[in-house]
KEKE-3310 file (N, C-alpha, C; in steps of 0.2 Angstrom, whole numbers, plus 5000, padded with zeros to 4 digits):
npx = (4724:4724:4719:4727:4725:4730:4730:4719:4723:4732:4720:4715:4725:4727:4714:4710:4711:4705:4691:4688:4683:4688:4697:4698:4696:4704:4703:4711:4702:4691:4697:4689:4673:4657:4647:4652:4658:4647:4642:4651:4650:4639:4640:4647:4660:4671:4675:4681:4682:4694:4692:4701:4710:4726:4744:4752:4769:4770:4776:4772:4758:4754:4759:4751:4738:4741:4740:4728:4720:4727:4722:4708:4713:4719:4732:4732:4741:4746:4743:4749:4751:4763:4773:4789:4799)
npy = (4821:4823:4820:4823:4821:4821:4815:4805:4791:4792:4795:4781:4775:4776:4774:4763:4769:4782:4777:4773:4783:4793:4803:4818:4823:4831:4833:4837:4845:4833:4822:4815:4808:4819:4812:4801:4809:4814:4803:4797:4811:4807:4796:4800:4803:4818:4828:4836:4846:4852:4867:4868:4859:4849:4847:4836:4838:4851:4862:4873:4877:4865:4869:4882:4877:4867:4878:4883:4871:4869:4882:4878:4867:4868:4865:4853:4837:4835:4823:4820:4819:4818:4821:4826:4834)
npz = (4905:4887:4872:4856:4839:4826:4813:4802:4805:4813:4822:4821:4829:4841:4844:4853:4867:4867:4865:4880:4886:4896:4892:4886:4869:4855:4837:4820:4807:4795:4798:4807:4801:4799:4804:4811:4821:4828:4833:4840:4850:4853:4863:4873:4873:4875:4864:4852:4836:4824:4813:4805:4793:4798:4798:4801:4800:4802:4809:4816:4815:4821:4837:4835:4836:4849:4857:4858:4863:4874:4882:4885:4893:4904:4912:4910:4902:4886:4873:4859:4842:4828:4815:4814:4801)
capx = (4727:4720:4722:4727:4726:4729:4726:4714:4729:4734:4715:4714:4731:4722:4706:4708:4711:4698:4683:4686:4678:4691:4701:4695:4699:4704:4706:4710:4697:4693:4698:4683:4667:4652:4643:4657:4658:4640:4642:4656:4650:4633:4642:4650:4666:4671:4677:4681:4687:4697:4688:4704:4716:4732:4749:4759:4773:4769:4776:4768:4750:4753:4761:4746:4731:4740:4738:4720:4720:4729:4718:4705:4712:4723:4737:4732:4745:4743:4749:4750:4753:4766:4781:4794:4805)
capy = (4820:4826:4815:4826:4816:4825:4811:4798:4784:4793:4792:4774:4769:4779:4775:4759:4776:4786:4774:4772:4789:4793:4809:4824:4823:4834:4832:4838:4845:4828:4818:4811:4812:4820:4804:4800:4813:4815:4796:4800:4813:4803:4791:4804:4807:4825:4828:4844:4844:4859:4867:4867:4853:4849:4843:4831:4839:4858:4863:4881:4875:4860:4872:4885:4870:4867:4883:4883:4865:4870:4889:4875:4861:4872:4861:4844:4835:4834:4818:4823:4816:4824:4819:4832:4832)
capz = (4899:4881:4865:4849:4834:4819:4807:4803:4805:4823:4826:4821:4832:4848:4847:4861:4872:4864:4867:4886:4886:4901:4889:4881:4863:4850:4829:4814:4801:4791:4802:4807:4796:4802:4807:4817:4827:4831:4838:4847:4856:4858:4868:4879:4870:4874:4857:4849:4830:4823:4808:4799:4793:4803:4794:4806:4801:4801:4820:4818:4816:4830:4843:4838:4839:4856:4862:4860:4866:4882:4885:4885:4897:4907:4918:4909:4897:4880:4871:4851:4834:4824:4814:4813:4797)
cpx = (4722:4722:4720:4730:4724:4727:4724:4718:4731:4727:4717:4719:4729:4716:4704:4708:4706:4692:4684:4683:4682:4692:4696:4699:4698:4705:4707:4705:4697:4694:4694:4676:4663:4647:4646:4658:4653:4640:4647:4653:4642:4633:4645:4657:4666:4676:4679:4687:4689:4693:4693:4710:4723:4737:4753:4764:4773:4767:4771:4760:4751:4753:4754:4740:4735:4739:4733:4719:4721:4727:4711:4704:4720:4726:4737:4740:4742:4746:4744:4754:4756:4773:4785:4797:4809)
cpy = (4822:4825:4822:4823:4820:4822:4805:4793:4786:4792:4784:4772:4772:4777:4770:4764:4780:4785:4772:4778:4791:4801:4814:4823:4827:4833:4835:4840:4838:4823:4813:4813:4816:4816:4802:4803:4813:4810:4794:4803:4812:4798:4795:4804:4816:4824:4837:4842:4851:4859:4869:4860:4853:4844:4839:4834:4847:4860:4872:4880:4870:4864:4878:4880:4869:4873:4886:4876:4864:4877:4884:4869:4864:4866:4853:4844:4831:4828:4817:4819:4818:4817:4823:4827:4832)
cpz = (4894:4876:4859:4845:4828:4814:4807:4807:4813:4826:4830:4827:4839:4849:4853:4867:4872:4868:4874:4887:4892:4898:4888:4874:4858:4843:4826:4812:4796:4795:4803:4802:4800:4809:4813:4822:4828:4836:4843:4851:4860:4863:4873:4878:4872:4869:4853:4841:4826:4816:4802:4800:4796:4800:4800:4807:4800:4808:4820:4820:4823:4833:4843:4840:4847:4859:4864:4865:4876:4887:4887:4890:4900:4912:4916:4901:4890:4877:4862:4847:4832:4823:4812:4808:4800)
residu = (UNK:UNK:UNK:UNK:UNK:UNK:UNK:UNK:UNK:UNK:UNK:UNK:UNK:UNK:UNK:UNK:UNK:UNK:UNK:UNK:UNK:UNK:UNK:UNK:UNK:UNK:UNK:UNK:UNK:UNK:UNK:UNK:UNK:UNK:UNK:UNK:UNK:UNK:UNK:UNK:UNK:UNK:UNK:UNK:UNK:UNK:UNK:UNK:UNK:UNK:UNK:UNK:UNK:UNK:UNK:UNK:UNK:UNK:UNK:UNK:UNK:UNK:UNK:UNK:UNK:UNK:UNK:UNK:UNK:UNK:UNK:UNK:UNK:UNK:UNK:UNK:UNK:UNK:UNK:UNK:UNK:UNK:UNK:UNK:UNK)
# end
């Protein structure tokens, strides 16, 4: 499985999944500060943050970020943040 949280607020509501360090996790640009991610993946977070911003509701970006996501974690299931208008 491979946690995509696009926004701080999908972080926040994943992060008890997050911090068992079990997933691979992806984010948005923003999302997390710098700090954050450093500390993440000094804990042993595999962590990867996209170098651009990610709208919830904007399916062309989602569906490309998963395509990278999934050339990356080939056969695993992705479970993603979005809220389609």
């Amino acid at each position: 499985m491979v946690v995509f949280a696009i926004t701080r607020a999908g972080y926040l509501e994943l992060e008890p999944i997050i911090k068992t360090l079990k997933y691979p996790v992806w984010v948005g640009a923003g999302v997390l500060s710098n700090s954050e991610l450093t500390e993440l993946r000094h804990l042993g977070l595999n962590l990867t943050n996209f170098s651009y911003s990610i709208e919830p509701n904007n399916m062309e970006t989602i569906l490309d970020a998963l395509a990278d996501i999934s050339a990356h974690h080939p056969g695993h299931r992705i479970w993603l943040e979005c809220q389609p208008e």
